[in-house]
N, C-alpha and C positions, 0 to 999 in steps of 0.2 A: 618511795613507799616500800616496806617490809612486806614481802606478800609470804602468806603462812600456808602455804603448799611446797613442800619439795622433795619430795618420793611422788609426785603424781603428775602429768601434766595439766595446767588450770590454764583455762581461756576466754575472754570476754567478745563477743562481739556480740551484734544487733542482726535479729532474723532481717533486716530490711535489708540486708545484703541479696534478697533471695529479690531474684526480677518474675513481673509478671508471669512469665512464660512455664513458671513452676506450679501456678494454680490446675488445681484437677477436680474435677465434679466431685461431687457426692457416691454416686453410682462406680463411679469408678475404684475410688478405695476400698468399696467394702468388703475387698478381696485382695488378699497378701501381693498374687500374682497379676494382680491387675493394676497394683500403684507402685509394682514395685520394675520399671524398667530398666535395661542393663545398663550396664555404664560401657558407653560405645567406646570410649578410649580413655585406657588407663593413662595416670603418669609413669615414670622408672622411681619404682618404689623401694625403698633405702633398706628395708627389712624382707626377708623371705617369704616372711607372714602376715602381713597387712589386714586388721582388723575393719569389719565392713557394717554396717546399721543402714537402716533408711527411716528417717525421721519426717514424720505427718504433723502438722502444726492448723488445728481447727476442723471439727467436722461440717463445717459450713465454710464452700468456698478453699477448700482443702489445698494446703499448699503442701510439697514432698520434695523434700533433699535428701540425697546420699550423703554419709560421712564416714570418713577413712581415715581409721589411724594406722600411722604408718612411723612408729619409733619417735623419731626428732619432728614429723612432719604432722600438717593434719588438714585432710582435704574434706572441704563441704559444696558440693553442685550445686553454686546459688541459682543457676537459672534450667536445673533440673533437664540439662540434654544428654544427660551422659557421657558429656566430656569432662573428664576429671582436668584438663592437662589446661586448660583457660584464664589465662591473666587474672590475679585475683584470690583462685579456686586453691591456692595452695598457702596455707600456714605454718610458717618455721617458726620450732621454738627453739629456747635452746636447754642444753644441761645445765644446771644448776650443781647436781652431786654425784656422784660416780661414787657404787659399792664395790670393794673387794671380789676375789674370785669365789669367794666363797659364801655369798649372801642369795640370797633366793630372788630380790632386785634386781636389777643391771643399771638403770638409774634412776634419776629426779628429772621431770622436765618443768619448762615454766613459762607460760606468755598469757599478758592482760593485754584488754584496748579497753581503758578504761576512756569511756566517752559519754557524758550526759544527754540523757534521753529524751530532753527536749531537743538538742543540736543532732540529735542521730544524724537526722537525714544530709544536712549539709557535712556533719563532719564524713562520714561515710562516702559519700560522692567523689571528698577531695583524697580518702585513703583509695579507690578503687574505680574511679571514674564511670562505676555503674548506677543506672536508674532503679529506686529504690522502689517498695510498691507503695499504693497509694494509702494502706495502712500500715507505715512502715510502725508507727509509735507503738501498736500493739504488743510484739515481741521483742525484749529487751535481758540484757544482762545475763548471758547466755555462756555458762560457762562447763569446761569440762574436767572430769578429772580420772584419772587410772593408773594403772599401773606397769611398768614394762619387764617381763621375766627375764633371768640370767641365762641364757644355754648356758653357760659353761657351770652350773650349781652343781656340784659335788653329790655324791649319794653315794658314799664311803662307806657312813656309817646308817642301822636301821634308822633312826631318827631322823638321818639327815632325807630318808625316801618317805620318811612317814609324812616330813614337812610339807616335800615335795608332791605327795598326793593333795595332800590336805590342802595346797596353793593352787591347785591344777583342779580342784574339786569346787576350792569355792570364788577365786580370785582368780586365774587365768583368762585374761579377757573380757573383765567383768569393766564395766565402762559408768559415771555417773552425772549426769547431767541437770543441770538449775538453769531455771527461765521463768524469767516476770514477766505477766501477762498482763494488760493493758494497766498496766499500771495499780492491778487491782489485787493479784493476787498469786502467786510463785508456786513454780511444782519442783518437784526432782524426781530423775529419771534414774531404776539401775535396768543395766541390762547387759547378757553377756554380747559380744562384738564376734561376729562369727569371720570364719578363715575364707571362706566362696559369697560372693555376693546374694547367689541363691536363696543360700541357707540365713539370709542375713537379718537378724531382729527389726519389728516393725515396731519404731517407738510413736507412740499419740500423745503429743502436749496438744492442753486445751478441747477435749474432748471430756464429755460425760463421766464423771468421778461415782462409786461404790462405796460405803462405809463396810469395813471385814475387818474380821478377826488377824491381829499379826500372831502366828502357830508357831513363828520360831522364838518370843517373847510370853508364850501367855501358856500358863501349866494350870490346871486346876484339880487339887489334892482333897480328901477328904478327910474331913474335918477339921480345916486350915483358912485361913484369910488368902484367898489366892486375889492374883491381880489381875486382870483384864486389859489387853493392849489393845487399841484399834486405830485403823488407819485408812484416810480417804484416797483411793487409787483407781486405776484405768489403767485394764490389763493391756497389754501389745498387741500386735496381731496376728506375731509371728514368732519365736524362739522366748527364750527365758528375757524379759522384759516386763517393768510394770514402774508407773509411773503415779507417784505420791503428791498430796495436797500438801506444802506448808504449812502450820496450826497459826505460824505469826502470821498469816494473809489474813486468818480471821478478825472481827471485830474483838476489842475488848469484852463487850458481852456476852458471846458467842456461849450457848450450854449445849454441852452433847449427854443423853441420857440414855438408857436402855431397861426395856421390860425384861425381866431374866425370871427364870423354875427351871424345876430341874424334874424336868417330868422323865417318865412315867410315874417319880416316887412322889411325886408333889407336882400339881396344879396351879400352887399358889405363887401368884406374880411379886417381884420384886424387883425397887426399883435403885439402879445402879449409876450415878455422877460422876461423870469423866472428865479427870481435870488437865487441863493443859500444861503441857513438859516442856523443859528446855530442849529436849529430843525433840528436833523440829517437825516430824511429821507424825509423830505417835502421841494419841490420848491414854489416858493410864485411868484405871476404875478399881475400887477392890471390892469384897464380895465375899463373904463370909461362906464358904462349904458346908452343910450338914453331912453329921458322918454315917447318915442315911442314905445319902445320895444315892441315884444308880442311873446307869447310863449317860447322858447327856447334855448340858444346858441348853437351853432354848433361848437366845438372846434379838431380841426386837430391839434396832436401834431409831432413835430420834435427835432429828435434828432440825435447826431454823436458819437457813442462811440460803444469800442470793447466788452464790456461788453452785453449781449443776453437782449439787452430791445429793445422792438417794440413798434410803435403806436397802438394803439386799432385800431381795423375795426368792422364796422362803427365809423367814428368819434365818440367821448363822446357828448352828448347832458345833457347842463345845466340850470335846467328851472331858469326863472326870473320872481320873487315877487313882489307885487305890489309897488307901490311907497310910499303906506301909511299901512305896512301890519299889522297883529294882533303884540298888544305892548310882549306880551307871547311870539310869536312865533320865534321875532327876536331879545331880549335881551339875549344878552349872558353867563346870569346868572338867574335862577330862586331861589336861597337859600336864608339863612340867611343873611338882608343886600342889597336886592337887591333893595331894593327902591333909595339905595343911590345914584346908578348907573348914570352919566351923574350929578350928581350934585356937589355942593363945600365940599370937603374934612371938616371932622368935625378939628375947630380950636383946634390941641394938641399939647402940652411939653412932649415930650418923655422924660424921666429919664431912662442914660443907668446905666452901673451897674459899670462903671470904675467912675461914680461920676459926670459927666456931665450931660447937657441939650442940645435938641434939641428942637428947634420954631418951629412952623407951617410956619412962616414967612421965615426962612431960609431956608425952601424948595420948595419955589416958585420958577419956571422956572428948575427946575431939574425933573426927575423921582422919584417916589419914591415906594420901594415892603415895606410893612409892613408883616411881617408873626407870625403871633399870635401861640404860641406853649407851651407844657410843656416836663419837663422833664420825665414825666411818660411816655407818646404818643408815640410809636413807628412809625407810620406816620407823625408824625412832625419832628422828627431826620431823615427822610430820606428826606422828604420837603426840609431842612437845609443845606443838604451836597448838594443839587442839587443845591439851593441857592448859596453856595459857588460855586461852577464850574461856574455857568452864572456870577457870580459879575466878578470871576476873566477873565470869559471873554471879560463882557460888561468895564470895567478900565470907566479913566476918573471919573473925576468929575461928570457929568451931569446925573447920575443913582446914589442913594444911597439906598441902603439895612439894613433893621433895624430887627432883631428878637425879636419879642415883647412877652415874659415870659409871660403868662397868670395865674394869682391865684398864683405864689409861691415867697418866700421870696429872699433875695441875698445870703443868707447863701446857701438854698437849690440850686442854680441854680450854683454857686461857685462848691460846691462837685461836681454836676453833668459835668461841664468844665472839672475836672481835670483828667474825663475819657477820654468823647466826645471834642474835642477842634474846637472850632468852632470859623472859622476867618470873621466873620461878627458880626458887634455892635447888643451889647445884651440891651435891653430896656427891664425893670421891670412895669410890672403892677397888682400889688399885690394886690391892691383892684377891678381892672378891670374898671379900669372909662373909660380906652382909647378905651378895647374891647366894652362896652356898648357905649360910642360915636359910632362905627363902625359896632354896633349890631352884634356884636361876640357873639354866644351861643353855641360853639365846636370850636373843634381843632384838625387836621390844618384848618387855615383860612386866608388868604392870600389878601391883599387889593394890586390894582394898582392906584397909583395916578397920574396923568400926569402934566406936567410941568405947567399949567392953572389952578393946584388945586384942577382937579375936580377927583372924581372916576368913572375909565375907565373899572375897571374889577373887577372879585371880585373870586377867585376858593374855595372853599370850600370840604375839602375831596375829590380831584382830585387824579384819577392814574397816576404814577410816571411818566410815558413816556408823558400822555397828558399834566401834569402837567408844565414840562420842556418844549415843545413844544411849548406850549399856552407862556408863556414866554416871553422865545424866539421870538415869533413872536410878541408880543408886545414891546417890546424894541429898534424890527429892524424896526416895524413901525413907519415913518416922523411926 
């Protein structure tokens, strides 16, 4: 099996690995430092910096693990005594891809246990010869993913510090987690992974969910069709942590709605339908601005589902920007490239690598992702594989996906196929003329062109989940 992670480490296993002895009251969580006990003994751990979390799974009957990533390695306290060092308690992955000295990565990691969740319990027993709990079936398909930084990254040149905050700012440590819940319905977890156990993120699967506004997705402009993101989540306990519903858990019928005004200027209620995205944990609404507005929307959401998500009390309130705001504040790109933003796609011939050509003119009235990448990059081979899952979602003709080889030969990009197989057209640009059209200066780099030609978006060095998201949501925009 082709597994489509590798800049990140991904891993499967089944919470029934965790033994009785891990459950803790009610009373006892409700307090960071009261569910969060030390880890009596460490293992000899491979990196200097060893990422730490404590993970809460049900607020009835509460069960609490520690988990430690530690480079190549990744430890989880199934029976919650604070021995890290226990038969079992330790998971090797291995590397996959190794970046250069000079990529902001250091590697790829990778390990599955793919196991069928009806057989958990016996398969589990015969991998770890532990007793599982008695409701092992509940948590299942438990998988991780992140990223591991380069020390030795370069910071030569300004850019190359600017990268380096901008990774340290949003991605250093940043950890993301998926779990299926009794079979009924799957969260994901981010949260950053702190350096002292102390200080260490308190992650809740399976706890009481919130419907809230996503602030880093959702601008609302005056006098504009603005969009509305929202997302059902269950804040942590403890550090930057927050943990998402799935929208695919829901029923097919499932409607989320919201009463919206924009009072003080207006009273008058209106009602806003939010439709389910490929971006699997965000609703998307649109909403028409008056260029009246003033101050703040008032947004009352509703919804009907057996699943524990509630509306916020107080309503969400969402402020509204001016009609002509700062050009900074409201482009959706500030990097490499961004001037190009809002204007006509630069005229190019892609040259793929099966020997053909593609016009600039033959992609008129279609969509089009250009994704600039090399075969070193471990960020860019997970860019790629994400790219394939949306292509073979979005079908059709009217979106085409191109992976545009930055700096290397067809020879070199050939060998590198015969590992990684990648089913989106591969475009050669060996001397870089197409990336300087596009002001490509790194990689991954990612151009949206819209069916008018022009460029709509632009992500440069995006994290995986925003990455996909961001997408996503461009594609299913009219």
């Amino acid at each position: 099996m082709r597994i489509k992670y590798d800049c990140v480490i991904t891993f499967t296993v089944f919470i029934a690995l965790l033994t009785p002895d891990c459950v803790r009251g009610n009373d006892e969580v409700r307090s960071a430092s009261k569910c969060s006990p030390e880890i009596s003994v460490h293992p000899h751990y491979a990196n200097d910096n060893p990422r730490y979390a404590l993970l809460l799974f049900g607020d009835v009957d509460t069960q609490a693990a520690w988990m430690v990533v530690d480079g190549e390695n990744i430890y989880l306290d199934r029976n919650c005594n604070g021995d890290l060092t226990e038969e079992g308690e330790c998971i090797q992955v291995s590397v996959i891809n190794k970046s250069p000295h000079d990529n902001i990565y250091k590697a790829g990691y990778h390990f599955v246990d793919h196991v069928d969740a009806e057989q958990a319990d016996s398969a589990q027993k015969i991998r770890t010869g532990r007793k599982t709990l008695s409701n092992s079936s509940r948590y299942t398909d438990f998988a991780v993913d992140y990223f591991e930084r380069n020390p030795n990254y370069p910071q030569d040149t300004p850019e190359r510090k600017a990268r380096l905050r901008d990774f340290l700012e949003k991605q250093d440590g940043m950890v993301y987690l998926k779990l299926r819940i009794a079979q009924s319905f799957s969260q994901r977890a981010e949260a950053r992974f702190s350096l002292k156990p102390e200080n260490a993120p308190v992650i809740k699967f399976d706890f009481p969910m919130t419907w809230g506004i996503r602030d880093e997705f959702t601008r609302l402009v005056r006098g504009t069709k603005s969009r509305l993101i929202v997302s059902a989540f269950t804040e942590g306990l403890r550090g930057q942590s927050r943990t998402y519903l799935k929208n695919s858990s829901l029923p097919a019928g499932f409607e989320l709605r919201a009463d919206v005004n924009f009072a003080p200027s207006s009273q008058e209620n209106h009602e806003v339908r939010f439709d389910r995205t490929a971006a699997d944990v965000m609703f998307v609404g649109e909403i028409k601005v008056p260029h009246d507005a003033l101050g703040n929307l008032r947004l009352t959401i509703h919804s009907d589902t057996d699943i524990r998500v509630s509306a916020p009390e107080p309503p969400v309130l969402v402020p509204v920007l001016e009609s002509t705001p700062d050009e900074k504040a409201t482009r959706p790109y500030d990097g490499p490239g961004w001037k190009l933003l809002g204007k006509a796609s630069p005229e190019i011939t892609l040259k793929l690598l099966d020997g053909s050509e593609v016009t600039h003119q033959s992609l008129l009235g279609k969509k089009v992702v250009l994704s600039f990448w090399g075969s070193w990059c471990v960020p860019c081979i997970r860019e790629l594989y994400e790219l394939e899952k949306i292509q073979a979602e979005s079908g059709g003709e009217n979106v085409k996906f191109f992976a545009v080889n930055s700096g290397e030969d067809a020879k070199t990009v050939e060998k590198f196929l015969q590992k990684q197989k990648i089913a989106i057209p591969i475009a050669l640009d060996e001397k870089r003329k197409v990336g300087q059209a596009f002001e490509v200066n790194g990689v991954p780099h990612t151009v949206l062109i819209g069916e008018k030609g022009t460029v709509e978006n632009i992500f440069f060095n995006m994290p995986a989940d925003r990455f996909s998201d961001e997408l996503r949501l461009w594609l299913w925009k009219k």
